[in-house]
C-alpha positions in Angstrom: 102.1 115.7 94.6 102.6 114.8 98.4 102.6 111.7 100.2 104.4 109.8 102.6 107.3 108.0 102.7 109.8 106.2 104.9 113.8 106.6 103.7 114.6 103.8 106.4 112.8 101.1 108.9 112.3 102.2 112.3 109.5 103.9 114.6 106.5 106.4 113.2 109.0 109.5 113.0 110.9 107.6 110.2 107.8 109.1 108.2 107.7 112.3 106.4 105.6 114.3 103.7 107.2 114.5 100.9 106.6 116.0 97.7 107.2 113.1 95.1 106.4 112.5 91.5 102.9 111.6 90.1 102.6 107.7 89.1 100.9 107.0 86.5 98.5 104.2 85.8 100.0 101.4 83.5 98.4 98.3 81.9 95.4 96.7 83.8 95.7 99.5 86.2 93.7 102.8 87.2 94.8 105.9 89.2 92.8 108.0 91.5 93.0 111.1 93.0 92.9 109.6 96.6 90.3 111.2 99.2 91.1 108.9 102.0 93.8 105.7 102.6 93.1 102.7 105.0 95.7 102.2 107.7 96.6 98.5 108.1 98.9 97.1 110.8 100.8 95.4 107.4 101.7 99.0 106.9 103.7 100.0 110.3 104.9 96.4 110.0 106.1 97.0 106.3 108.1 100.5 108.3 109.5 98.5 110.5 111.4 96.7 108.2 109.7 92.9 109.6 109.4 91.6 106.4 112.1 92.3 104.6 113.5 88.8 104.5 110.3 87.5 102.6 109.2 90.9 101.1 111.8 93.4 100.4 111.3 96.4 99.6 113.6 99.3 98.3 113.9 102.3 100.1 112.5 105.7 99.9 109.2 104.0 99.5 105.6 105.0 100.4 103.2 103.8 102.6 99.7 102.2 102.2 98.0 99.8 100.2 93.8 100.6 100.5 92.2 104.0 99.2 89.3 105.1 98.0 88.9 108.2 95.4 88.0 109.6 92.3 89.2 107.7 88.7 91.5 110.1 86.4 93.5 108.0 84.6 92.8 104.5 83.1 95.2 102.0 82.0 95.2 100.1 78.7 93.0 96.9 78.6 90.8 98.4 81.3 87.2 98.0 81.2 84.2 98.7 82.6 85.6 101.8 84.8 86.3 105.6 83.3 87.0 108.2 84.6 85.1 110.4 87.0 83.7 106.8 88.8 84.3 107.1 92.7 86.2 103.7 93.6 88.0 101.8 96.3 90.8 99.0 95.8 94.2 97.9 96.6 97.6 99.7 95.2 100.6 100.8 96.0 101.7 103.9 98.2 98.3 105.2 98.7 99.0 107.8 101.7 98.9 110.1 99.1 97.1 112.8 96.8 97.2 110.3 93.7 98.1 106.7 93.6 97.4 103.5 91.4 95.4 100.7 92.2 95.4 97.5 90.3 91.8 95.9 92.5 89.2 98.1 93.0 85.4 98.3 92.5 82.7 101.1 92.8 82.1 102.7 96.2 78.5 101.6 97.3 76.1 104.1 97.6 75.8 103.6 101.4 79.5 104.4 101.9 81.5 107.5 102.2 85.2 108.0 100.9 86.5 107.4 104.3 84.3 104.9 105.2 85.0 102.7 101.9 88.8 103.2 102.6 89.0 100.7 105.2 87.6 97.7 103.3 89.5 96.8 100.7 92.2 94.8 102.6 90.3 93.6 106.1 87.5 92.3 103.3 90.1 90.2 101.6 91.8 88.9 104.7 88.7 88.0 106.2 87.2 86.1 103.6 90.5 84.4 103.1 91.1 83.6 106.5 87.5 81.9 107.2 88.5 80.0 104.2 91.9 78.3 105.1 90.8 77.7 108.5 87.8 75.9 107.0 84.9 76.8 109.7 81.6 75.9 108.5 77.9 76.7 109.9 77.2 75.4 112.7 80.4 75.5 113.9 81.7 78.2 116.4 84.9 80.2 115.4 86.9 81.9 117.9 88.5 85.7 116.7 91.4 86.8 119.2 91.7 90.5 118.5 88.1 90.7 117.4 87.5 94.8 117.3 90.0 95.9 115.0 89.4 96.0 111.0 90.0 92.4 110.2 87.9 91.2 113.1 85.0 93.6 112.8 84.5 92.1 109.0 85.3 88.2 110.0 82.4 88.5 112.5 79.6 89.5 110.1 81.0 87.7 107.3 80.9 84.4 109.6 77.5 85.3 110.9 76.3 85.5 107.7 77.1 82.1 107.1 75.5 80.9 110.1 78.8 80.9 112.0 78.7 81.7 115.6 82.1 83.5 117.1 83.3 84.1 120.3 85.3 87.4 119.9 88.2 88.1 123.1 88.7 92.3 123.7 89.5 94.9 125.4 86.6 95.6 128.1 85.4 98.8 126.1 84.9 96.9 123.1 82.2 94.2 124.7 79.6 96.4 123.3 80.6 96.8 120.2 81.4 92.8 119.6 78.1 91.9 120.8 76.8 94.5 118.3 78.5 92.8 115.6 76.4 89.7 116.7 79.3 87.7 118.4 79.6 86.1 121.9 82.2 88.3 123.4 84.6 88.3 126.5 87.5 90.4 127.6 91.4 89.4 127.2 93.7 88.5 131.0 94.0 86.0 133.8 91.2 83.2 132.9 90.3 83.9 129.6 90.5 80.4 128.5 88.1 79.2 130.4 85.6 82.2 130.2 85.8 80.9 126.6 85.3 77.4 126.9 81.9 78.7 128.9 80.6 80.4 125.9 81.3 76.6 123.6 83.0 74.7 122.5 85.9 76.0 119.9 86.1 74.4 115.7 88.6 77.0 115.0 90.3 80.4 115.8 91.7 83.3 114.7 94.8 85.2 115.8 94.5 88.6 114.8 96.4 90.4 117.4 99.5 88.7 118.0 99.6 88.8 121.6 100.9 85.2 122.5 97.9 83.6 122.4 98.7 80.7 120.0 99.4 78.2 122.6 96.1 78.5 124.1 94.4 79.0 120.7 95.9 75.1 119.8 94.4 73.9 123.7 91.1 75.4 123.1 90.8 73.6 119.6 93.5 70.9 120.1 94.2 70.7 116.1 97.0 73.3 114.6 95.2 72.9 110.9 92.2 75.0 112.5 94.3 77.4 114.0 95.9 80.2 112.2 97.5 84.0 112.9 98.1 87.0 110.6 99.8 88.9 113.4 102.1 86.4 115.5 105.5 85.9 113.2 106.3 83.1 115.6 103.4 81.2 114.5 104.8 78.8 112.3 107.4 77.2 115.1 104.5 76.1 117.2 102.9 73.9 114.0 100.2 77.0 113.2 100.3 78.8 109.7 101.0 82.2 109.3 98.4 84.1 106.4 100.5 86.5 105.4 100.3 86.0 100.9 97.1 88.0 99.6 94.6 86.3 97.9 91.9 87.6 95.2 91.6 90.8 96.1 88.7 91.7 92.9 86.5 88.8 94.1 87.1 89.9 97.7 85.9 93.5 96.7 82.9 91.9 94.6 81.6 90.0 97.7 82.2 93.2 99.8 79.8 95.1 97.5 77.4 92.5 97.9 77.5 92.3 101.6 77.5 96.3 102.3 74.6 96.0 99.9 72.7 93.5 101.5 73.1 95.5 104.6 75.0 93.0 105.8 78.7 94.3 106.7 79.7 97.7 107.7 83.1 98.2 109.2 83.0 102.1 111.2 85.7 104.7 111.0 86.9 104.8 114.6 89.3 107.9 113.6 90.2 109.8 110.3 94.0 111.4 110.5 95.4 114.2 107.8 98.3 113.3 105.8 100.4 115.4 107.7 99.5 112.9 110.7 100.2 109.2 109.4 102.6 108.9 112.2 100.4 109.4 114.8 97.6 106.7 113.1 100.5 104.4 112.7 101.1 104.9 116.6 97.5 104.4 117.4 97.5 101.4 114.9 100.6 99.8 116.7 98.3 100.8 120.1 95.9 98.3 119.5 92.1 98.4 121.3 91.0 99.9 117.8 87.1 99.5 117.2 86.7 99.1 113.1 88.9 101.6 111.1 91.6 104.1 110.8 91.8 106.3 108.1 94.4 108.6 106.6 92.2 111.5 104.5 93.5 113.5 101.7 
């Protein structure tokens, strides 16, 4: 099969299309033949080699963690999936024409193979993240780096819950954040105080990691309600980093509920062939994305 791997850390022309061996689904796992793979900033990250002291990983290795696809092999002890069923979920190396999953759940109806691709882990993050920082209705939760996957899904899972959020962008993305039913106003000089116009801040968000977390602890004056997924620096200022996944089945359940309650939807802002991951990994690193990026097989 091909898919694409990295034989050592450095920029997107470390990666190559490769033709590898097939995996094979073992115990509580499934495989898919893989019609499209999310791309996460965790996976140009993961390239890079900056997490190697806390997560190593041996090299050649693939790339990708979300797909979506079609069942054709199921694992012993696995029920209530066969195969055939069209799925998303979490694995391992899925920028590729088959890979294993070990979370997954159907596909929605509403959703296409690309589009369900880029749930899986912005869903779980989300979720997770609006539960450590512990914002509640009726507060208001601020999101730096609010357009991208992880943003896109925080703001309609916190509106849901009768959150408000104030989401910072790029000036394209204004649009689109007030679409998503957030308070919205652009990143540079002043931004602090264009915030503090819109309310008063419980908690915030950084999910850009652009050295915001200074002014993140002066807009909520508390480093329990502050937390990053992006800045690696974080932790020396007193502000956790959310880097360990959580329940990634429960996270997919509640994303089926929500798409099908017509309340989330996360757009593809670009699909890329396999024989392109580097360029999606450049446009990832890039930044300013509005929803998804998708590697299709």
């Amino acid at each position: 099969m091909k898919r694409v791997s990295f034989a050592e850390f450095g920029g997107p022309d470390v990666l190559h299309l490769e033709d590898a061996a097939e995996p094979h689904a073992g115990p509580g796992q499934i495989r898919v033949a893989v019609r499209a793979a999310g791309v996460n900033p965790v996976d140009w990250r993961i390239r890079e080699g900056q997490f190697q002291k806390v997560r190593p990983i041996e090299l050649p290795a693939g790339v990708g963690q979300d797909a979506s696809g079609v069942v054709d092999e199921v694992g012993e002890g696995v029920e209530g999936v066969e195969t055939g069923d069209h799925v998303f979920g979490r694995g391992l190396s899925t920028y590729a024409e088959f890979a294993v999953l070990s979370a997954w759940a159907r596909i929605p109806e509403s959703l296409t193979f690309e589009e369900a691709a880029g749930y899986p882990s912005v869903v779980e993050t989300a979720l997770r993240l609006i539960r450590q920082v512990g914002v509640r209705s009726g507060q208001t939760l601020l999101v730096s780096g609010a357009s991208g996957g992880v943003g896109s899904a925080v703001l309609q899972i916190a509106r849901d819950r009768g959150i408000t959020v104030i989401g910072t962008a790029g000036a394209a993305n204004q649009d689109y954040l007030h679409s998503l039913g957030a308070l919205a106003t652009t990143y540079g000089e002043g931004w602090v105080e264009r915030v503090r116009e819109l309310g008063q801040v419980d908690a915030a968000l950084d999910l850009a990691g652009s050295g915001v977390i200074r002014e993140l602890l002066e807009l909520t004056g508390d480093t329990q309600k502050v937390i990053s997924i992006a800045d690696l620096g974080a932790p020396e200022l007193g502000v956790r980093y959310s880097g360990v996944t959580g329940n990634v089945p429960q996270a997919l359940a509640e994303a089926v509920a929500l798409i099908s309650r017509g309340k989330l939807h996360i757009p593809v802002e670009k699909s890329y062939p396999l024989t392109e991951a580097a360029a999606a990994h450049i446009d990832s690193q890039a930044g300013h994305t509005r929803g998804r990026r998708v590697v299709v097989v």
